[in-house]
C-alpha positions as CSV (number, residue, x, y, z in Angstrom):
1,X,29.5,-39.4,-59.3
2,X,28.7,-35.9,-60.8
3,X,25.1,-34.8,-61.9
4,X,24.0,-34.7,-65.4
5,X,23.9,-31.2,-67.2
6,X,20.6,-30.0,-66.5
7,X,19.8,-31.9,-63.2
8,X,20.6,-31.3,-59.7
9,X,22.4,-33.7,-57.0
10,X,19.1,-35.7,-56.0
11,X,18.2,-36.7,-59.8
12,X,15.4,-33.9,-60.1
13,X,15.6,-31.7,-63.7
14,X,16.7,-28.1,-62.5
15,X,13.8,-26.9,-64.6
16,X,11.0,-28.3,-63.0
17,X,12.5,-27.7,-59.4
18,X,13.4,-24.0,-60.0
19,X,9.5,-22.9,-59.5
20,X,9.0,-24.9,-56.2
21,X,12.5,-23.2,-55.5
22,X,11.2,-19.8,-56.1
23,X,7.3,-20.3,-54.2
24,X,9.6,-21.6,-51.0
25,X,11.8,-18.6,-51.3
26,X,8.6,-15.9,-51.5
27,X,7.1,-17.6,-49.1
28,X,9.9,-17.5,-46.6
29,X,10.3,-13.6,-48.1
30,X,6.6,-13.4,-47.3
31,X,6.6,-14.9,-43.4
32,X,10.0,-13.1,-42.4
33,X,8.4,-9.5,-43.5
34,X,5.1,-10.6,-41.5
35,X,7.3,-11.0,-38.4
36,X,9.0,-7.9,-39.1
37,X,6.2,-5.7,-39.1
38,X,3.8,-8.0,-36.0
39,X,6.0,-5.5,-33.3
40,X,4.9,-2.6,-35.2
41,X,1.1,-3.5,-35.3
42,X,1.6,-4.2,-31.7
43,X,2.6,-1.0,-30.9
44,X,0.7,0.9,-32.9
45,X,-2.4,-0.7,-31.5
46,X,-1.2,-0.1,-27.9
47,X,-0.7,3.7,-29.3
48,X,-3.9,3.9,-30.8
49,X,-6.1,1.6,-28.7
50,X,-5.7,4.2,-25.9
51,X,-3.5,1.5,-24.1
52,X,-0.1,3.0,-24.4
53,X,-0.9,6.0,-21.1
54,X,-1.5,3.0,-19.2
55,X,1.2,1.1,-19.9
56,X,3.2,4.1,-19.3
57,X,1.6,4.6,-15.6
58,X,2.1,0.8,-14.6
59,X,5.3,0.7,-15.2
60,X,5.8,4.2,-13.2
61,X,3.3,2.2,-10.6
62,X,5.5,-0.7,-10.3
63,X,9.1,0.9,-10.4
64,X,9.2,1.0,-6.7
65,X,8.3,-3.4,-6.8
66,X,11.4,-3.1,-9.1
67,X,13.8,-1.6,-6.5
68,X,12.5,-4.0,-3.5
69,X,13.7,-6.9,-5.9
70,X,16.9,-5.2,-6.2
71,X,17.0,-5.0,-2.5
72,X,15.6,-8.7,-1.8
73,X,18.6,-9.7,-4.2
74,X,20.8,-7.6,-3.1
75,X,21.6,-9.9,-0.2
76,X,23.0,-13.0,-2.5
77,X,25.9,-11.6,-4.4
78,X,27.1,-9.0,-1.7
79,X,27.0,-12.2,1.2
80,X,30.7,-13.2,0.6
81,X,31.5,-9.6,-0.3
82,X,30.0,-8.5,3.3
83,X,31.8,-12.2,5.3
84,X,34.8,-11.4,3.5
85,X,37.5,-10.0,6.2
86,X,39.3,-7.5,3.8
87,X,35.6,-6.3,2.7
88,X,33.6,-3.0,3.1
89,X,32.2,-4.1,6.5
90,X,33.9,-2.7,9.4
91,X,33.9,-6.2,10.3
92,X,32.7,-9.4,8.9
93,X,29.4,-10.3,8.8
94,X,28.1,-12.9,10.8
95,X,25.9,-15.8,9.7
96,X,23.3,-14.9,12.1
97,X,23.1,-11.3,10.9
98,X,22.8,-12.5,7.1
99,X,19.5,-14.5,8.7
100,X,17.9,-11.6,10.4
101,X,18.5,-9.9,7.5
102,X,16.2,-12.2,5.1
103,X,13.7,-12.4,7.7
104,X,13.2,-8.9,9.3
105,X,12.3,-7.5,6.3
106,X,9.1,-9.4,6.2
107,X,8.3,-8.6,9.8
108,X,7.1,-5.2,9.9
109,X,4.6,-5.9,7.1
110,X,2.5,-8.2,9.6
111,X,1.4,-4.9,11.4
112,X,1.8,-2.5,8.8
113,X,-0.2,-3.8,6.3
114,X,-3.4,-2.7,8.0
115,X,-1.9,0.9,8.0
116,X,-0.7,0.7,4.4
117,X,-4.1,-0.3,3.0
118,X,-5.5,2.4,5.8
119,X,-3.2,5.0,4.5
120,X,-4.0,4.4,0.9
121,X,-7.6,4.7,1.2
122,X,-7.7,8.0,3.0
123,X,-4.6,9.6,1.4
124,X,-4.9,8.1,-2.2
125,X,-2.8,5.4,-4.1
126,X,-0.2,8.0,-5.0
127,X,0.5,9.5,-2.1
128,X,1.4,6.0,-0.6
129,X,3.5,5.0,-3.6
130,X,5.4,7.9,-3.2
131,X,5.9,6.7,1.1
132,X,7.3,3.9,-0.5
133,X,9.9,4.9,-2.4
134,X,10.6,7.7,0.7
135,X,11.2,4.3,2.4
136,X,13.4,2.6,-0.2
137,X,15.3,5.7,0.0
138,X,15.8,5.5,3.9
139,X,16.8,1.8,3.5
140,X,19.1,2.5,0.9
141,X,21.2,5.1,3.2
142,X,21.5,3.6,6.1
143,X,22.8,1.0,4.3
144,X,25.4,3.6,2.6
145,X,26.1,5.3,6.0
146,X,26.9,2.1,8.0
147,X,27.7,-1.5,7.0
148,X,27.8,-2.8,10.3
149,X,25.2,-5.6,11.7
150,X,22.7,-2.9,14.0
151,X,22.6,-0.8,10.3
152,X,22.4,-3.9,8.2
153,X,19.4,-5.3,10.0
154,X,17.7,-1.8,10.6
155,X,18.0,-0.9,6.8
156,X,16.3,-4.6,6.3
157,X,13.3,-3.2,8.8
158,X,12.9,0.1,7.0
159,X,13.0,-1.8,4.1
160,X,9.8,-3.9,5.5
161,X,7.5,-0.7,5.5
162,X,8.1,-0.4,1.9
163,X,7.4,-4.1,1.0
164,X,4.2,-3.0,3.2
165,X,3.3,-0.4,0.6
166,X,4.6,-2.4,-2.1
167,X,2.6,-5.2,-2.1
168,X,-1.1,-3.7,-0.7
169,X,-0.9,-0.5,-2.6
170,X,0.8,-1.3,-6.2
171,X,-1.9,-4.3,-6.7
172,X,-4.8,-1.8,-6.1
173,X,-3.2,1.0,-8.3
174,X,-2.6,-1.4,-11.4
175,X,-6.0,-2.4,-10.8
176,X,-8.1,1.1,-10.5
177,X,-5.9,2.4,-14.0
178,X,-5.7,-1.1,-16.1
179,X,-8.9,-1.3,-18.9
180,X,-10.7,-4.4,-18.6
181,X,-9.3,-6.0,-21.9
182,X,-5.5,-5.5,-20.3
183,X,-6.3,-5.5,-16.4
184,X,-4.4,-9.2,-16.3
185,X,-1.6,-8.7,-18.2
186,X,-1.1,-5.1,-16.0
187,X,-1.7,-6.4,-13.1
188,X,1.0,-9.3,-13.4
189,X,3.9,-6.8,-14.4
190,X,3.5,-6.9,-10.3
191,X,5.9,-9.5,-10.2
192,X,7.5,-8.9,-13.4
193,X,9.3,-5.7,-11.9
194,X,10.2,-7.6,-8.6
195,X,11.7,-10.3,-10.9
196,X,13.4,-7.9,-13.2
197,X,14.8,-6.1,-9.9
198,X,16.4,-9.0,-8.7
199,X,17.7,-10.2,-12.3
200,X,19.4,-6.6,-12.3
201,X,21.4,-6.5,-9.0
202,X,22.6,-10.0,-10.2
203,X,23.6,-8.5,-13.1
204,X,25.2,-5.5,-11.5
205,X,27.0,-7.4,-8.5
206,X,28.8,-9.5,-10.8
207,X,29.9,-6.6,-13.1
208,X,29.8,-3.4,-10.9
209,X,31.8,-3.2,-7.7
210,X,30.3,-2.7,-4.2
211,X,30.2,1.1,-4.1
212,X,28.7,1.5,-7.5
213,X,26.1,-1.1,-6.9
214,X,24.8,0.3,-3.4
215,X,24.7,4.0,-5.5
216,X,22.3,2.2,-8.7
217,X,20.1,1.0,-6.2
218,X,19.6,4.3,-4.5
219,X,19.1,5.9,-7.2
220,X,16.2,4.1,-8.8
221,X,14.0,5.5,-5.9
222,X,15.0,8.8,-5.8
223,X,14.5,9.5,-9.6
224,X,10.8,7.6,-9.1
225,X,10.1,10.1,-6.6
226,X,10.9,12.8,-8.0
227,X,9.1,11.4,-11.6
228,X,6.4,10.0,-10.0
229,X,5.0,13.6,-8.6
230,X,3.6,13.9,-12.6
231,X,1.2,11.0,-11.9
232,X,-2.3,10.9,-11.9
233,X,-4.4,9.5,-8.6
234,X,-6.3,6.6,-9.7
235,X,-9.9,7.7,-11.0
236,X,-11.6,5.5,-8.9
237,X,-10.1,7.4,-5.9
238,X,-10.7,11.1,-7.1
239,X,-14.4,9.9,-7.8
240,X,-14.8,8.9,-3.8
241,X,-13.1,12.1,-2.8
242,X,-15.4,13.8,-4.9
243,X,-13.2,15.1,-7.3
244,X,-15.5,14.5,-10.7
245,X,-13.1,16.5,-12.9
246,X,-10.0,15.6,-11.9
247,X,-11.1,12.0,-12.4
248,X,-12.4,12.9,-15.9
249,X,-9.0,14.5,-16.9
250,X,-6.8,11.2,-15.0
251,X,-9.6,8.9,-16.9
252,X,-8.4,10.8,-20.4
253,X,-5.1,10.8,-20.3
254,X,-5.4,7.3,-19.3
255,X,-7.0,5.9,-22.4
256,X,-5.4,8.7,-24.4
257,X,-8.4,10.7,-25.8
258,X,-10.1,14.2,-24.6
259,X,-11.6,15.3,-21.5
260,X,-15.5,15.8,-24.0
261,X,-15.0,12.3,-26.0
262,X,-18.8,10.6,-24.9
263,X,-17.6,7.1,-23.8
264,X,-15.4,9.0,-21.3
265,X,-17.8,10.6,-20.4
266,X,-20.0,7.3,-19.7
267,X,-17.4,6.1,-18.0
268,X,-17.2,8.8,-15.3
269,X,-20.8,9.0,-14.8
270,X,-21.2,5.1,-14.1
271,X,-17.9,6.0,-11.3
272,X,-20.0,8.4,-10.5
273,X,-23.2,7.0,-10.1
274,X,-21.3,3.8,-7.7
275,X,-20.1,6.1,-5.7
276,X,-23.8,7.0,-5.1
277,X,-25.0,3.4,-4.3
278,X,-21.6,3.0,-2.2
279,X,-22.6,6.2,0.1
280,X,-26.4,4.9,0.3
281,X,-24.2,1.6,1.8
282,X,-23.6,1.1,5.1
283,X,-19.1,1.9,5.6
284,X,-17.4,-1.4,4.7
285,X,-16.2,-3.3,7.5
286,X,-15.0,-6.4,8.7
287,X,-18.6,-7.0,10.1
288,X,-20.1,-6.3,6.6
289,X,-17.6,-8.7,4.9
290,X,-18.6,-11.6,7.2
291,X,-22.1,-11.1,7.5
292,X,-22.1,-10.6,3.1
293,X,-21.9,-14.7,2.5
294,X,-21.1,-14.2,-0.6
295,X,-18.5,-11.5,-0.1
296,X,-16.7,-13.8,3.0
297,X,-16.3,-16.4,0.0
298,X,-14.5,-14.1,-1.9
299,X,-12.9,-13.6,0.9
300,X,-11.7,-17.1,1.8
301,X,-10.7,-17.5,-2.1
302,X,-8.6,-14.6,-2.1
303,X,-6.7,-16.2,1.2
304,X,-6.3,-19.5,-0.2
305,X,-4.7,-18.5,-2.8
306,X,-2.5,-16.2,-1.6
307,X,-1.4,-18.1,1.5
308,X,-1.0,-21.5,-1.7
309,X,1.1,-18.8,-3.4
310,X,3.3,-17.9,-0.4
311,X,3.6,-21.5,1.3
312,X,4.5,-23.6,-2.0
313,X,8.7,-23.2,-1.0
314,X,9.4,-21.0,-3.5
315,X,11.7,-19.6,-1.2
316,X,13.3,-22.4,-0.6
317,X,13.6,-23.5,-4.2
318,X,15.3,-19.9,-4.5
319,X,18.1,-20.6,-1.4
320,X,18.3,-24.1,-2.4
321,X,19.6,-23.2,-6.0
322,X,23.5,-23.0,-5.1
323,X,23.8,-26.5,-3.7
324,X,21.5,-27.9,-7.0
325,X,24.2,-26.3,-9.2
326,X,27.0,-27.6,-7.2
327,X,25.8,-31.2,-6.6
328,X,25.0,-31.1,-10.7
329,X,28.4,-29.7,-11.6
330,X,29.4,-33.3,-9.8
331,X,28.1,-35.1,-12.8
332,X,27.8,-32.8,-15.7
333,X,29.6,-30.7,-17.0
334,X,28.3,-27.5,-15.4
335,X,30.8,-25.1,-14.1
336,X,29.1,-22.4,-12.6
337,X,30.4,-19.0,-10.4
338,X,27.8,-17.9,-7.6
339,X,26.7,-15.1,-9.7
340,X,26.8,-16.9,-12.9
341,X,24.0,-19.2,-10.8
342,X,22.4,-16.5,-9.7
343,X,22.2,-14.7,-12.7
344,X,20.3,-17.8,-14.8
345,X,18.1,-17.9,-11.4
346,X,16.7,-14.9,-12.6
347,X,16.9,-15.1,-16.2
348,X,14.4,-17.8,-15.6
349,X,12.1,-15.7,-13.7
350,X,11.5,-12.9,-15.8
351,X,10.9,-15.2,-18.9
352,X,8.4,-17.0,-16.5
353,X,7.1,-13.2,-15.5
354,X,7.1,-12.0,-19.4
355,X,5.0,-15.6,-20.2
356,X,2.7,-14.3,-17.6
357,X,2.0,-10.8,-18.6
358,X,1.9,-12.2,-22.7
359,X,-0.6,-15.1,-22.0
360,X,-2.9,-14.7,-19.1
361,X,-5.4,-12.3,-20.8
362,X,-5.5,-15.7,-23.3
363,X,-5.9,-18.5,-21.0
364,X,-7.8,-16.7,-18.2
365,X,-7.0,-16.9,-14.4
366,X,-8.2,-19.7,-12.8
367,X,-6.5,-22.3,-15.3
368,X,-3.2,-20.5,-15.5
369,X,-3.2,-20.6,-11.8
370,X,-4.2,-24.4,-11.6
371,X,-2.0,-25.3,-14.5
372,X,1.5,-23.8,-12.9
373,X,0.5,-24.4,-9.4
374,X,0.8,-28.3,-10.8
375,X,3.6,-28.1,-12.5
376,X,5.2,-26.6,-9.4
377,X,4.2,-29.2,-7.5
378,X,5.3,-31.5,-9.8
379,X,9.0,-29.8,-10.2
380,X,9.2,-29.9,-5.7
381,X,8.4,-33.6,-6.1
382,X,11.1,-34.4,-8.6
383,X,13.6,-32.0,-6.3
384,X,12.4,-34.3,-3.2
385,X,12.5,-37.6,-5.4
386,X,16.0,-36.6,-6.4
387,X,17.6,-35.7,-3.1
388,X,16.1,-39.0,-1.0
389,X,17.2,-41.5,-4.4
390,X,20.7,-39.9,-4.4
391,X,21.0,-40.3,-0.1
392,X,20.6,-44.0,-0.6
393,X,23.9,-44.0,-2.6
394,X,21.9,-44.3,-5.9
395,X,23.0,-42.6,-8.8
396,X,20.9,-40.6,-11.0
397,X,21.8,-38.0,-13.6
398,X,23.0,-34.7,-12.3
399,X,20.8,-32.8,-14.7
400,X,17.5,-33.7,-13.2
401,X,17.6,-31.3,-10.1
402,X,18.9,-28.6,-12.7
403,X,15.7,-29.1,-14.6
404,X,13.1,-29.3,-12.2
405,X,14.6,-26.8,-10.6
406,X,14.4,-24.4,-13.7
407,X,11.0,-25.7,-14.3
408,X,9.7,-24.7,-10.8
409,X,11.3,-21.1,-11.4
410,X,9.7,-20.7,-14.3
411,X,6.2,-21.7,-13.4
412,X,5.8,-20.0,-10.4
413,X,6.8,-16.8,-12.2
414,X,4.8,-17.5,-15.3
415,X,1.3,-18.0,-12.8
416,X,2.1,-19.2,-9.5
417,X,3.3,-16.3,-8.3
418,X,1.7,-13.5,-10.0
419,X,-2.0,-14.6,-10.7
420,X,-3.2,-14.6,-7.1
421,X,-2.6,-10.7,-7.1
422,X,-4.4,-10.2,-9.9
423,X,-7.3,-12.4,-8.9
424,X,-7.7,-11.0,-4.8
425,X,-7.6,-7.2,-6.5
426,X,-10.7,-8.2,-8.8
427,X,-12.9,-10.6,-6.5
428,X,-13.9,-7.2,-4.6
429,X,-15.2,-3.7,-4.8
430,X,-13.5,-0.6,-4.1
431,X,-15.2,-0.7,-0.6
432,X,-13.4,-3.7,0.6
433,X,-10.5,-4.3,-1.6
434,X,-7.6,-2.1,0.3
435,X,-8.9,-3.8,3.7
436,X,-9.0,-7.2,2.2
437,X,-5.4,-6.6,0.2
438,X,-3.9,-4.8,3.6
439,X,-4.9,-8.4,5.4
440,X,-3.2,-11.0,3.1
441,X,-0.3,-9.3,2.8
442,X,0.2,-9.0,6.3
443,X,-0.4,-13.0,6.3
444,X,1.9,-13.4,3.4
445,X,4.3,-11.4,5.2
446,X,3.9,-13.5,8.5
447,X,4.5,-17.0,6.4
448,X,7.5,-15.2,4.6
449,X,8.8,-14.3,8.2
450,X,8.2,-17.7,9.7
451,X,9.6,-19.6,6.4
452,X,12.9,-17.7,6.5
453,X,13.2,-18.4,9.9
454,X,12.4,-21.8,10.1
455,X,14.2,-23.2,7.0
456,X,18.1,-24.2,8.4
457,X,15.4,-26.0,11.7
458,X,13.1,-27.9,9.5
459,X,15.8,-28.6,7.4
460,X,17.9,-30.6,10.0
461,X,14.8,-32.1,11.4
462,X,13.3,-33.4,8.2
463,X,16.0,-33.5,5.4
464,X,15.7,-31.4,2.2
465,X,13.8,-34.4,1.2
466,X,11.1,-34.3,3.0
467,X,10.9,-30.7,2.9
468,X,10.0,-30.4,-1.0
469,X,8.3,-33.2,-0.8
470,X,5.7,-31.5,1.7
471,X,6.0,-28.7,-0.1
472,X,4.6,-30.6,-3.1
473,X,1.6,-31.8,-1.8
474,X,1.0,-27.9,-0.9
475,X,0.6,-27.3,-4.4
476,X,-1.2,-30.1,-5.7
477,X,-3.3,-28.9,-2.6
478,X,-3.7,-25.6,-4.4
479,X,-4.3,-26.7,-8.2
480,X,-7.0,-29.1,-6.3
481,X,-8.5,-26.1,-4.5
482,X,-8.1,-23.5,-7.8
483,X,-9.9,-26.3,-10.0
484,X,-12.9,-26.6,-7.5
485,X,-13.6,-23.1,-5.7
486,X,-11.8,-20.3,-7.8
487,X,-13.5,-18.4,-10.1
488,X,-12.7,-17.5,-13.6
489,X,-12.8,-13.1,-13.2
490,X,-11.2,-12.5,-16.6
491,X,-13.4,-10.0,-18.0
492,X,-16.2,-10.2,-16.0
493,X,-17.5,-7.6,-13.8
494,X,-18.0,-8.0,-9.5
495,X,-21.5,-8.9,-10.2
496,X,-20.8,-11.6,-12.8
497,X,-18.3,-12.9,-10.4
498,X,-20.1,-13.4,-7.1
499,X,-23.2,-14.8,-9.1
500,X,-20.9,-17.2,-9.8
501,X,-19.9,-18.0,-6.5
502,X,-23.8,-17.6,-5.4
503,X,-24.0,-20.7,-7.9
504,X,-26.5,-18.6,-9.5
505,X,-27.1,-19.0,-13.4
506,X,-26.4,-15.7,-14.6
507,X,-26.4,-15.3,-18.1
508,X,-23.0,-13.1,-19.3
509,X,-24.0,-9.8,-20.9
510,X,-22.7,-8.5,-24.1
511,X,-19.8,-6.4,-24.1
512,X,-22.3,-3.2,-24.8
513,X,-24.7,-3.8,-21.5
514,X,-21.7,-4.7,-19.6
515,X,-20.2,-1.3,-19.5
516,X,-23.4,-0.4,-17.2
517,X,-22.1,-2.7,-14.8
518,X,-20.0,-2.2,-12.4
519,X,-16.1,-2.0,-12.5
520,X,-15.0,-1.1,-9.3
């Protein structure tokens, strides 16, 4: 029953152990001081790498994307607050009214996005970013001033001209400032900040009260606005207007070195020297991007992928997730508040967003796209499976809707979602990319509108059912159409890109001969 002197429990002499003991021990010692110091060497390569400035700048880029996810969640935990008859509302809120107010706000974008990308390209990137917030801000207090319907819905429409400059002009900014060897991982803090947005008002609206929660979100504007006056103007834009020096400074503080350090000033004079070739060029037009075969297939691409992105029911997913909890809570043991829903809702997102802006520098574009566009379609299916099994009075476990719920979340933040961005703002050149960004949107915004709107319909025509069940094939629709016709544009420059789509054999230059390409 009891070990001999000298041995341990299992039989083993302490002697001979004690070594192995010690190795394990300095080994774990070893690992667990490795971890400790990975964050630094992280940092201090972002510090020293010249990356840390543009970090810095996307964030400031995307704060206003952070305060339109605030005001996109805004809606779900202040609902029963705003229907509730002792509430702030001068009167309760009407189902109809909580409709138009999902829907509106995607309305004005389907106009305004060819005035956004319009605006940005005469005005500059910053100058726009800053009308956005000048919107959020509008939004915001009308919303403070009046809670009844006519101000709910009108702060919802203001709120659509920032959306407007959120998604055509925040794309293109990330772009124009990002370093090729981090212009992925920037770019896809695009949705990262929407996610975080609604993750805080969630937060907030289940720990804050009304008043205090309407006064955080008005806030985050107005301080961006008044921060965001320090910002450069993109490079790329200050070269077009001509302004070589200002461009040289923005391009330096940028990538953290001196206005006289020479690959600076390579850099400047190949901006320069495309700006050249792109005055010699006839003005970019619709005309030129349709007659340009090559360009029209970017063109296409760039659709595709966005209109896959926006027409996968994400949405739907999102409204859905209320009565998935409840109908699991039926079987498991899963006791859950609105908010507390809500809240995991977007817990998963922005660890689907944070995948995204860790690993698609890694894995490339095209197959994070394909990948999470099929498990996306393979989470809708499972929702659809469930739904039609358990209307034929069939049990199945509660749990299953839960997880494929969460795992449709989390894909379509981790690449579904964010990828398509990053892929439409590198498949063109300066020339066309604000016309071509101003256009999807304003389709996205148009399928948004039309989804929003048609949901509770299509729903009673169709059964939930059927509706993620179509919603499926949408996505296998788009991993079928990313695997065959997108292009991989990780690190390679607009040339490289539409050989590739030319089906032309071009040989990849070395990272030396590609900086006298172009990366516009």
């Amino acid at each position: 029953m009891f070990a001999k002197k000298g041995t341990t429990h299992s039989g083993y002499d302490a002697p001979l152990i004690q070594p192995v003991i010690e190795v394990v021990i300095q080994a774990e010692t070893e690992s667990a001081a490795m971890l400790a110091v990975l964050p630094l060497r992280w940092l201090d390569r972002i510090k020293h790498g010249g990356l840390a400035n543009q970090f810095f700048m996307a964030l400031m880029v995307t704060i206003p994307v952070l305060n339109f996810g605030m005001l996109m969640g805004w809606q779900s935990p202040m609902t029963p607050i705003l229907q509730d008859p002792g509430g702030p509302a001068p009167e309760p809120i009407t189902d109809e009214t909580i409709s138009w107010m999902a829907s509106i706000t995607f309305f004005p974008p389907i106009f305004c996005g060819f005035l956004v990308g319009d605006l940005a390209d005469r005005w500059g990137r910053k100058l726009t970013t800053l009308l956005t917030s000048l919107m959020l801000v509008i939004s915001w207090v009308i919303t403070l001033i009046s809670l009844r319907p006519w101000a709910l819905i009108a702060s919802r429409a203001v709120a659509g001209l920032a959306c407007a400059g959120c998604y055509v002009v925040t794309p293109l900014y990330l772009k124009e400032i990002a370093s090729d060897n981090v212009r992925g991982a920037l770019g896809s803090l695009f949705i990262l900040s929407q996610n975080l947005g609604y993750l805080v008002v969630y937060v907030a609206g289940d720990v804050l009260s009304f008043t205090a929660v309407m006064w955080l979100c008005t806030a985050v504007p107005v301080i961006h606005m008044i921060a965001f006056f320090a910002m450069p103007e993109t490079p790329v834009f200050l070269v077009k207007q001509g302004k070589f020096k200002e461009a040289r400074a923005a391009l330096a503080w940028l990538r953290n070195t001196s206005v006289e350090d020479k690959n600076l000033e390579e850099a400047v004079q190949q901006l320069e020297r495309e700006e050249e070739v792109a005055k010699s060029m006839k003005k970019a037009s619709w005309k030129s991007l349709v007659q340009n075969k090559t360009t029209f297939k970017a063109f296409r691409i760039s659709l595709n992928v966005m209109l896959s992105q926006e027409t996968c029911g994400y949405l739907v997913v999102l409204m859905y997730a209320g009565s998935i909890f409840e109908q699991a809570s039926e079987s498991i043991s899963l006791k859950l508040s609105p908010n507390k829903q809500t809240i995991v809702v977007g817990v998963i997102q922005l660890l689907g967003s944070i995948v995204a802006s860790c690993i698609v520098e890694k894995t490339g574009r095209k197959w994070l796209l394909a990948s999470t566009s099929f498990m996306t379609g393979l989470s809708m299916l499972a929702l659809g499976a469930w739904f039609y099994v358990t209307s034929l009075s069939v049990w199945l476990p509660g749990w299953l809707p839960v997880l494929a719920m969460c795992l449709c979340i989390f894909a379509d933040a981790a690449g579904y979602q964010p990828v398509p961005y990053v892929i439409t703002s590198e498949l063109f050149s300066f020339q066309h990319r604000g016309m071509v960004t101003s256009f999807v949107s304003s389709v996205d915004a148009l399928s948004d509108f039309l989804q929003t709107k048609a949901y509770d319909p299509l729903l009673k025509l169709l059964g939930i059912h059927w509706v993620f069940i179509m919603f499926s094939m949408v996505c296998f629709l788009g991993t079928f159409y990313t695997v065959l016709y997108v292009p991989e544009t990780k690190d390679r420059t607009i040339e490289e890109i539409y050989a590739i789509l030319e089906r032309k054999k071009k040989k990849r230059k070395d990272p030396e001969a590609g900086k006298q390409t172009s990366r516009l």
